[in-house]
BAFI-3210 file (N, C-alpha, C; in Angstrom, 3 decimals, decimal comma, padded with zeros to 6 digits):
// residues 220
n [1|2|3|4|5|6|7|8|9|10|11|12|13|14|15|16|17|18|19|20|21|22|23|24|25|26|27|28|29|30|31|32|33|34|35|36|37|38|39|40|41|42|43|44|45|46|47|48|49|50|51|52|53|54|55|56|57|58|59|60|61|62|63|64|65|66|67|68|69|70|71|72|73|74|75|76|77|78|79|80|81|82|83|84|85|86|87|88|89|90|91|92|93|94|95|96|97|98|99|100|101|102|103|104|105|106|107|108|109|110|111|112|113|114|115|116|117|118|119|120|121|122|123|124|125|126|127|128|129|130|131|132|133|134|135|136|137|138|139|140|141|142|143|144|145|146|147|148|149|150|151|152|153|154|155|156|157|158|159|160|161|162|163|164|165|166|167|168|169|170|171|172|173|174|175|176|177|178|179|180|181|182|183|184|185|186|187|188|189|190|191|192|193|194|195|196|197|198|199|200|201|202|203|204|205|206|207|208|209|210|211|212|213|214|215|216|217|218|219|220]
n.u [136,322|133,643|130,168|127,052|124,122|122,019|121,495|120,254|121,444|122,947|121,096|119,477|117,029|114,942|113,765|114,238|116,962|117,369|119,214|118,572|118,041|115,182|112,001|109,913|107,651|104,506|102,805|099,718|100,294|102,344|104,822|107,537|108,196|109,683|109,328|110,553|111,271|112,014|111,149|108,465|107,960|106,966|108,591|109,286|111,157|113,885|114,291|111,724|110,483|109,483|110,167|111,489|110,205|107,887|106,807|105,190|104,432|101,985|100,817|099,820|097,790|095,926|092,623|092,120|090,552|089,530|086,761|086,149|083,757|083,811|086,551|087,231|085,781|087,113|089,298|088,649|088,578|090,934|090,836|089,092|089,573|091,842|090,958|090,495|093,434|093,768|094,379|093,106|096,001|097,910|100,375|100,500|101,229|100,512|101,832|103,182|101,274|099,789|099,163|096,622|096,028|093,974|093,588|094,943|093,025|090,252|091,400|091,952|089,457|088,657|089,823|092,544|095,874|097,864|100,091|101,518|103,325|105,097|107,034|106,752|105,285|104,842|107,919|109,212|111,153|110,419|110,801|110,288|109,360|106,621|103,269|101,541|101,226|100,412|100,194|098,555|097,640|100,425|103,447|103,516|104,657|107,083|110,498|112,767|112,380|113,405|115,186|113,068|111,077|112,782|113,183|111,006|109,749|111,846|110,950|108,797|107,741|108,812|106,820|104,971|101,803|101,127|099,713|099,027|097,951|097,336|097,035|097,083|098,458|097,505|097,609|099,442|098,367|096,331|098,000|098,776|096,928|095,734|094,475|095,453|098,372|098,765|099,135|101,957|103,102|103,019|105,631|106,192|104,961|103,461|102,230|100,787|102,699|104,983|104,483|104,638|107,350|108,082|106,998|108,571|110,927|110,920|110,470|107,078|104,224|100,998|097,941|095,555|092,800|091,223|090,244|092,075|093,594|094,120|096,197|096,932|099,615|102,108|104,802|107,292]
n.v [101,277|100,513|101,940|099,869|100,557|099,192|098,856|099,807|101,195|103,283|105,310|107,714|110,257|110,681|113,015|115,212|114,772|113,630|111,652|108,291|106,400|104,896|104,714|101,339|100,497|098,632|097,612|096,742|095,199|093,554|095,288|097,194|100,139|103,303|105,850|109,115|110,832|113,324|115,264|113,977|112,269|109,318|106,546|104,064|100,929|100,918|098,905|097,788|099,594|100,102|098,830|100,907|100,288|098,410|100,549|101,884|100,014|099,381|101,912|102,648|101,084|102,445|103,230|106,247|109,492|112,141|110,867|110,019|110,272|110,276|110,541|112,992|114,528|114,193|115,377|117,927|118,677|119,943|121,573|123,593|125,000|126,252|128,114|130,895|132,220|131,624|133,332|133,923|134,317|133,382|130,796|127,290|124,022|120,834|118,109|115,300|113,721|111,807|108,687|109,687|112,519|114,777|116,758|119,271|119,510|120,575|122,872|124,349|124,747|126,453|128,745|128,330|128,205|125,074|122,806|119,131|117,427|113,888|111,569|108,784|108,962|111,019|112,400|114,348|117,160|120,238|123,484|126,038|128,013|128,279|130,250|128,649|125,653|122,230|119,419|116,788|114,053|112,842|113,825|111,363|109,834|110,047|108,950|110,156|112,493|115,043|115,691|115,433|117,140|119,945|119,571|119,994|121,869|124,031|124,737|126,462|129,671|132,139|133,880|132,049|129,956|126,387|123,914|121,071|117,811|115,301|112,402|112,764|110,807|110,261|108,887|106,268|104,001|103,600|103,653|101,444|099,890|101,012|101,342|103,416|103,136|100,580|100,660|099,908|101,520|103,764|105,473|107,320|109,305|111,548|114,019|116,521|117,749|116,926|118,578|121,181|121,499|120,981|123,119|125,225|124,979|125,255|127,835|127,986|129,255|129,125|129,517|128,713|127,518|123,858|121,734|118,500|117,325|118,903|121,366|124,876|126,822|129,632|130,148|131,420]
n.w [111,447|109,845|109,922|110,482|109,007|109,140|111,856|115,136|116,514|115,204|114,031|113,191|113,863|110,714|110,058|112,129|112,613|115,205|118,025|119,013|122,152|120,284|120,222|120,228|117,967|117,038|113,961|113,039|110,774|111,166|110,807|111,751|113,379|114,631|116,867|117,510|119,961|120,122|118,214|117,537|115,332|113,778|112,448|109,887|110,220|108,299|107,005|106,446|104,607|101,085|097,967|094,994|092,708|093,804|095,507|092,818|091,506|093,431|093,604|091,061|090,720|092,263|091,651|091,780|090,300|088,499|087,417|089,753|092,270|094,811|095,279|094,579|095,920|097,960|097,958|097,618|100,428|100,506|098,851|099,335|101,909|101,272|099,408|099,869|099,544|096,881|093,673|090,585|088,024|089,350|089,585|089,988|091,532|091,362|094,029|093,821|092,014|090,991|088,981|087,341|087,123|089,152|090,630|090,170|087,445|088,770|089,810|087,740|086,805|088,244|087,378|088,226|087,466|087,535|087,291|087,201|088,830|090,088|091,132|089,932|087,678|086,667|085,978|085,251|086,553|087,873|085,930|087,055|089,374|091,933|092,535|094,669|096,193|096,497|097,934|098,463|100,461|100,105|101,777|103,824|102,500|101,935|102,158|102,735|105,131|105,732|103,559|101,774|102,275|101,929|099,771|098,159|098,916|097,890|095,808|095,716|095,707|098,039|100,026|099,505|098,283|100,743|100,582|102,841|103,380|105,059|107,241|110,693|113,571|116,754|119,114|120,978|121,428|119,975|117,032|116,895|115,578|113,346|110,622|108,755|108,908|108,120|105,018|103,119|101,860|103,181|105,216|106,855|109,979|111,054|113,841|115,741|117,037|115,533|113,233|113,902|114,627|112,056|110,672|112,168|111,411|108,802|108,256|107,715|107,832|109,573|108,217|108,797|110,613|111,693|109,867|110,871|109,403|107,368|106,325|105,983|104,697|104,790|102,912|104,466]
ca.u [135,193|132,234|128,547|126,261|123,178|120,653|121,691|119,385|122,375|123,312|119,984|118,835|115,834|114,894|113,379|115,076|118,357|117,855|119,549|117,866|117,201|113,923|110,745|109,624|105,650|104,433|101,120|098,358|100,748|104,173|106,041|108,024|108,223|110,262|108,843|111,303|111,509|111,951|110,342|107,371|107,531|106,772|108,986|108,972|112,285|114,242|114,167|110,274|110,680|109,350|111,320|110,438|109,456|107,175|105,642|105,031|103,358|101,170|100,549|099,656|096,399|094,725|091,713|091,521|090,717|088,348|085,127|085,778|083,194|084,177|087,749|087,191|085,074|088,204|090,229|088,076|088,874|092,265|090,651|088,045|090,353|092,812|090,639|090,296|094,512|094,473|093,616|093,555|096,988|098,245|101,007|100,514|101,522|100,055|102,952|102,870|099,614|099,692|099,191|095,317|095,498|092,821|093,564|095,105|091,825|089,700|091,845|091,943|088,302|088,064|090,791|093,696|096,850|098,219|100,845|101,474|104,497|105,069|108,386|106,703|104,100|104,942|108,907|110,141|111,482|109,402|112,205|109,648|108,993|105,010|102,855|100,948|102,007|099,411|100,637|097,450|098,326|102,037|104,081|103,470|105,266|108,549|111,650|113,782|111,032|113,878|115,354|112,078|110,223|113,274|113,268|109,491|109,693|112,265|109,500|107,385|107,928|108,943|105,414|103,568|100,822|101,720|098,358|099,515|097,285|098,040|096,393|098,029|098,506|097,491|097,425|100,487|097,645|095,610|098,444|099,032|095,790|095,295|094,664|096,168|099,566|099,041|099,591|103,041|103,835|102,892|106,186|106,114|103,700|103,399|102,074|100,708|103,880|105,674|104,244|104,941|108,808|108,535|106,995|109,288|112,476|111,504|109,192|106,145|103,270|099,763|096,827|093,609|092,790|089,924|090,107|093,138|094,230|094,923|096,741|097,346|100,585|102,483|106,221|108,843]
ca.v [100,356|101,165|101,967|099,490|101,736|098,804|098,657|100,644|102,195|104,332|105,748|109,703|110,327|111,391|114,386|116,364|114,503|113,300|110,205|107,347|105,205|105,405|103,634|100,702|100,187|097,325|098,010|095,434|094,095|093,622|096,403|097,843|101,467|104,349|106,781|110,127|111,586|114,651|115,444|112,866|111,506|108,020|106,102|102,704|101,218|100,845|097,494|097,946|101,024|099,461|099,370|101,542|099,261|097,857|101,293|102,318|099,132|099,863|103,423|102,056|100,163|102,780|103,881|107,583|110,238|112,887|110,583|109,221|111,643|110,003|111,486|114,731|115,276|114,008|116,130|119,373|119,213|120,712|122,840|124,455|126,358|127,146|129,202|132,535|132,972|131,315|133,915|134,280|134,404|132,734|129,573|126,383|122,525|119,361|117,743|114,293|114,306|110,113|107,920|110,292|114,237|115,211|118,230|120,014|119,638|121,079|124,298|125,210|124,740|127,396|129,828|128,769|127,586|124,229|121,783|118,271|116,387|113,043|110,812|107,698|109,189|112,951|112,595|116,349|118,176|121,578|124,540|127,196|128,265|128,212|130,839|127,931|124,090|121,129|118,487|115,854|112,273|113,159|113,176|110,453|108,453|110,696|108,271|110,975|113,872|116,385|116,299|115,590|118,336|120,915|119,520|119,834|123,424|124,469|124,812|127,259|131,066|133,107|133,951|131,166|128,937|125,389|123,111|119,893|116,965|113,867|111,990|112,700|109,794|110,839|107,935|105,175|102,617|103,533|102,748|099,852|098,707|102,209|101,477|104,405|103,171|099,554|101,038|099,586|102,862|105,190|105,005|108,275|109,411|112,746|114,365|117,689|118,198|117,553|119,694|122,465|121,630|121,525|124,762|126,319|124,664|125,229|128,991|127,969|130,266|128,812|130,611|128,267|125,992|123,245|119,773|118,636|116,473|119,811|122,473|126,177|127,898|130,620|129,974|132,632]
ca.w [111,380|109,066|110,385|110,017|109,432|109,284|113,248|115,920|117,437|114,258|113,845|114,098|113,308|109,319|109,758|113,173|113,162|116,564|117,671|119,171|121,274|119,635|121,118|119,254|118,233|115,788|113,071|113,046|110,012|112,049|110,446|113,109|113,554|115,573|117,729|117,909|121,556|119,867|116,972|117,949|114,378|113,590|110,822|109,615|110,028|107,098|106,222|105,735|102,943|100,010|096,937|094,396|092,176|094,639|095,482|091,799|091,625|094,304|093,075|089,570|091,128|092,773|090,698|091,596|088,972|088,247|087,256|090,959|093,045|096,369|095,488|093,699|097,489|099,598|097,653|098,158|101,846|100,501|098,335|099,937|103,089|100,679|098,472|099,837|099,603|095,547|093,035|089,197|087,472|090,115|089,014|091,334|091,142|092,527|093,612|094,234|091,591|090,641|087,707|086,713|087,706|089,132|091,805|089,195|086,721|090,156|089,806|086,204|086,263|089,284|086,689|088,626|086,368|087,649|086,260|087,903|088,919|090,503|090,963|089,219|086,819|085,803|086,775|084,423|087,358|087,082|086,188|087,502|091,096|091,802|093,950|095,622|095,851|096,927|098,824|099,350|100,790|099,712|103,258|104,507|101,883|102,133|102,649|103,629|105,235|105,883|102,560|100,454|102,434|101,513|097,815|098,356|099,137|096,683|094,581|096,624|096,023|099,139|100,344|098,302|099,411|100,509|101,424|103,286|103,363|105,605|108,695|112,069|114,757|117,748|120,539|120,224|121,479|118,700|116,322|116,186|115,016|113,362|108,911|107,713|109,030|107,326|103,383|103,049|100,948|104,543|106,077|108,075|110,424|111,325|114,862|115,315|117,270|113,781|111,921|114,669|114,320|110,645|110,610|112,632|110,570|107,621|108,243|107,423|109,209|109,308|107,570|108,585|111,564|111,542|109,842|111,553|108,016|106,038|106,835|104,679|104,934|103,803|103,438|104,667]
c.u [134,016|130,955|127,716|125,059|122,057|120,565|121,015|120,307|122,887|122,182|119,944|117,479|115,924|114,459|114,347|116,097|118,569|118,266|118,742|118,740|115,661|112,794|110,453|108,136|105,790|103,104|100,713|099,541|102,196|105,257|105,776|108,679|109,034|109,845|110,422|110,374|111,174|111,039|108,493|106,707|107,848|107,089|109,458|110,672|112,769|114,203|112,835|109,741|110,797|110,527|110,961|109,576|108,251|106,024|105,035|103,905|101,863|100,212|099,781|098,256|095,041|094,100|091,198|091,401|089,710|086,780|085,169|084,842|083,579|085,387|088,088|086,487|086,164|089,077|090,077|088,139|090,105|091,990|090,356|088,554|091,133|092,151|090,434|092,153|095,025|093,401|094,110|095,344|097,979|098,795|100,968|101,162|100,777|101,195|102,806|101,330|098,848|099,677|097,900|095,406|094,031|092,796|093,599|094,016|091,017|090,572|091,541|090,410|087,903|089,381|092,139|095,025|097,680|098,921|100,810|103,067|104,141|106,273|108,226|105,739|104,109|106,549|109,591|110,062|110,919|110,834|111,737|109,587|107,492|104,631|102,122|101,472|100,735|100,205|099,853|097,754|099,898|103,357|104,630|104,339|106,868|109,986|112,516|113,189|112,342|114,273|114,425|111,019|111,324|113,342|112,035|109,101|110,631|111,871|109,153|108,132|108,206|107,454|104,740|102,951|101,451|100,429|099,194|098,562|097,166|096,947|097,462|097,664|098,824|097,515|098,313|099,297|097,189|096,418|098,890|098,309|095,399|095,866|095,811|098,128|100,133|099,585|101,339|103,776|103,647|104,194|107,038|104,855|104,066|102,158|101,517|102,225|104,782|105,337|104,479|106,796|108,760|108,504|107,627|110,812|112,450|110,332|108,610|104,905|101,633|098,776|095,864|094,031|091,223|090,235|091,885|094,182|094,891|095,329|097,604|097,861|101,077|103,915|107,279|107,847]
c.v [101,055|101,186|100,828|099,823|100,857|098,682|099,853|102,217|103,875|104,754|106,850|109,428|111,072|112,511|115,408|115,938|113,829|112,098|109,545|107,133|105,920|104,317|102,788|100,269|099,207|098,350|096,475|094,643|093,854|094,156|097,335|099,119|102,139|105,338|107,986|110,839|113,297|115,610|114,978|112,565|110,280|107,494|105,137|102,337|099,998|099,156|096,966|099,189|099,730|099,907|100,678|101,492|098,926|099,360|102,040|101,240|099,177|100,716|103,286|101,462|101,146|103,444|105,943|108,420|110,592|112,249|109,884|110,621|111,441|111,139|112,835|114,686|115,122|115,468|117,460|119,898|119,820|121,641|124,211|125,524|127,279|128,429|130,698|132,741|132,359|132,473|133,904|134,581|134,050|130,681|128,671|124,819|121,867|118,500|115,523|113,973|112,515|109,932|109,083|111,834|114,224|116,834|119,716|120,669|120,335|122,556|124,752|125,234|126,078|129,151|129,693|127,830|126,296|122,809|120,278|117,755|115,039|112,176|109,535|108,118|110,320|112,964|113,624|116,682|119,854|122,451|125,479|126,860|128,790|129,355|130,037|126,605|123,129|119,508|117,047|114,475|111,794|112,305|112,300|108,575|109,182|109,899|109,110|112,122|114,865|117,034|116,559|117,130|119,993|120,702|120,124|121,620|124,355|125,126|125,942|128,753|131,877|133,653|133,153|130,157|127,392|124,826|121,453|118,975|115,637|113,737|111,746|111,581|110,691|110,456|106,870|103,932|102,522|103,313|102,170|098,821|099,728|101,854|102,274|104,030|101,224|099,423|100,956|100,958|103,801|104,767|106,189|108,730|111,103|113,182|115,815|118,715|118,296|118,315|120,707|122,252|121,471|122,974|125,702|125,946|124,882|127,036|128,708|128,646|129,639|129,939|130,139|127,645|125,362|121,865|120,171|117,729|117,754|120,923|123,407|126,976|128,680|130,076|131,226|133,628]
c.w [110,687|109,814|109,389|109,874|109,543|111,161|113,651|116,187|116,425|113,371|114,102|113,127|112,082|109,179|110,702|113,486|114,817|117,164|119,065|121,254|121,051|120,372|119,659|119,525|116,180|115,284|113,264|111,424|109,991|111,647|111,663|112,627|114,748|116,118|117,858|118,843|121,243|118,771|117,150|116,714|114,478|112,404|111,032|109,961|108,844|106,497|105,556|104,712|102,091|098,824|096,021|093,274|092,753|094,739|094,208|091,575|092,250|093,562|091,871|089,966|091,707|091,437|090,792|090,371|089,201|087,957|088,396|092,026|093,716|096,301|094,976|095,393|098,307|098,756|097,930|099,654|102,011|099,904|098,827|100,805|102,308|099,759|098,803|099,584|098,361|094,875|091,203|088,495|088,368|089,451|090,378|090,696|092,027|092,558|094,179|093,286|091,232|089,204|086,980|087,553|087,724|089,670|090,257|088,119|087,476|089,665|088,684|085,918|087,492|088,149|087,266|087,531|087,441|087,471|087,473|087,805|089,823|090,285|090,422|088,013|085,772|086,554|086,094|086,197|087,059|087,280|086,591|089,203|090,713|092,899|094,810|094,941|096,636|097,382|099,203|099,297|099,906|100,738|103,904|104,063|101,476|102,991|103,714|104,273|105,244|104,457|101,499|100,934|102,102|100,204|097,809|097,916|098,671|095,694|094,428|096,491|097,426|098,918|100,081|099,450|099,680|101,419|101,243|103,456|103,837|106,906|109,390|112,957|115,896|119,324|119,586|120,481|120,129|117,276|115,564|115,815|114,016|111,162|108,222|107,709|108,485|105,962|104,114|102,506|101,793|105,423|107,138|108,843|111,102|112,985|115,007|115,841|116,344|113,412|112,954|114,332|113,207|110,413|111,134|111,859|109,416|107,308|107,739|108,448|108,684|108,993|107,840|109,910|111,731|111,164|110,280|110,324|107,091|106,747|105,612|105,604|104,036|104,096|103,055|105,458]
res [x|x|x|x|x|x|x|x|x|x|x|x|x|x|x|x|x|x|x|x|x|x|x|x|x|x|x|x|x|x|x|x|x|x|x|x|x|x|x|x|x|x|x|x|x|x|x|x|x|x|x|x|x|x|x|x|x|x|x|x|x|x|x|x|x|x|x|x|x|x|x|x|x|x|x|x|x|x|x|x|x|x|x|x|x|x|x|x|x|x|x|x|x|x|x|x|x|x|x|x|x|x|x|x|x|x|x|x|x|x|x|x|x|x|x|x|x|x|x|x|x|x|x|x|x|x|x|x|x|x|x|x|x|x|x|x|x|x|x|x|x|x|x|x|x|x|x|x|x|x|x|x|x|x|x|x|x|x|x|x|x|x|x|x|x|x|x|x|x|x|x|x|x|x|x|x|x|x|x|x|x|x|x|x|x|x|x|x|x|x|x|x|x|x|x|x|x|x|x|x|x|x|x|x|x|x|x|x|x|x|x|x|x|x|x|x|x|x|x|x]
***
């Protein structure tokens, strides 16, 4: 008999493999979500994963880019921690960078060297390994988190920097009325308890603590 995988029962969770049952929580726009027991990530379930058509579309609308100040300032809340462990001759990527680089432009103007990728916008596969990698509002739109965060980190030099960039859910009341988890294209949610079992599955060792949105590691 074949698995029907759109069924509950043949569910593990996408990032720690763990199987279900899974708790079920709605968003303020009745996409229904999974709660892992174990992990204590939060992911959409599959029938609400946009296409990718659909999220390219999306992606294609927002106006960010370097003559936006609002977002050259959000973006500096990834910069800013990371900078005492980026230095001169130092190779990095923005990965996930969109339709207008900006992060990238932000570095090379501080001396650091920075290329861009993106799976709808900049899709060359980079053939280099980087000493630091940038990550900002990435994550959270990871279909598969276990395998896109080991493609992810493929990348990343043994020792190299890796700045993560996402908003954690931190109360299930809060949500399900809670914006950040309305963007049709957010269909993981991350915990600080995730990111402690990522970091321990995939060695990542923290280097900063403070805004609780970014976080600078070293990996290996």
């Amino acid at each position: 008999m074949q698995r029907d995988l759109r069924q509950p029962a043949f569910w593990t969770c996408p990032l720690c493999g763990a199987a279900g049952p899974f708790a079920r929580l709605v968003d303020r726009n009745r996409r229904r979500h999974r709660l892992c027991g174990r992990c204590r990530l939060i992911f959409v379930e599959p029938e609400f994963r946009p296409t990718p058509a659909a999220e390219k579309a999306r992606y294609a609308k927002h106006r960010n880019g370097p003559g936006d100040a609002g977002y050259v300032a959000f973006l500096r809340q990834a910069v800013e921690p990371a900078r005492p462990f980026l230095h001169p001759g130092m190779r990095g990527l923005d990965y996930g960078c969109g339709h207008t680089p900006t992060l990238s432009g932000m570095l090379q103007a501080e001396g650091l060297s920075c290329a861009n990728y993106d799976p709808f916008f900049y899709p060359a596969w980079p053939a280099d390994l980087f000493d630091f990698l940038f990550a900002t509002e990435v994550v959270e739109h990871f279909h598969e988190p276990a395998a896109e965060w080991r493609r992810m980190l493929a990348l990343l030099k043994p020792g190299g920097i890796l700045v993560v960039m996402t908003a954690l859910w931190t109360d299930l009341e809060l949500f399900r009325t809670w914006g950040y988890a309305s963007d049709e294209t957010h269909v993981v949610f991350y915990h600080q308890q995730t990111l402690e079992w990522i970091f321990a599955a995939f060695e990542l060792h923290a280097l900063t603590r403070g805004n609780p949105r970014v976080n600078v590691l070293r990996k290996g």
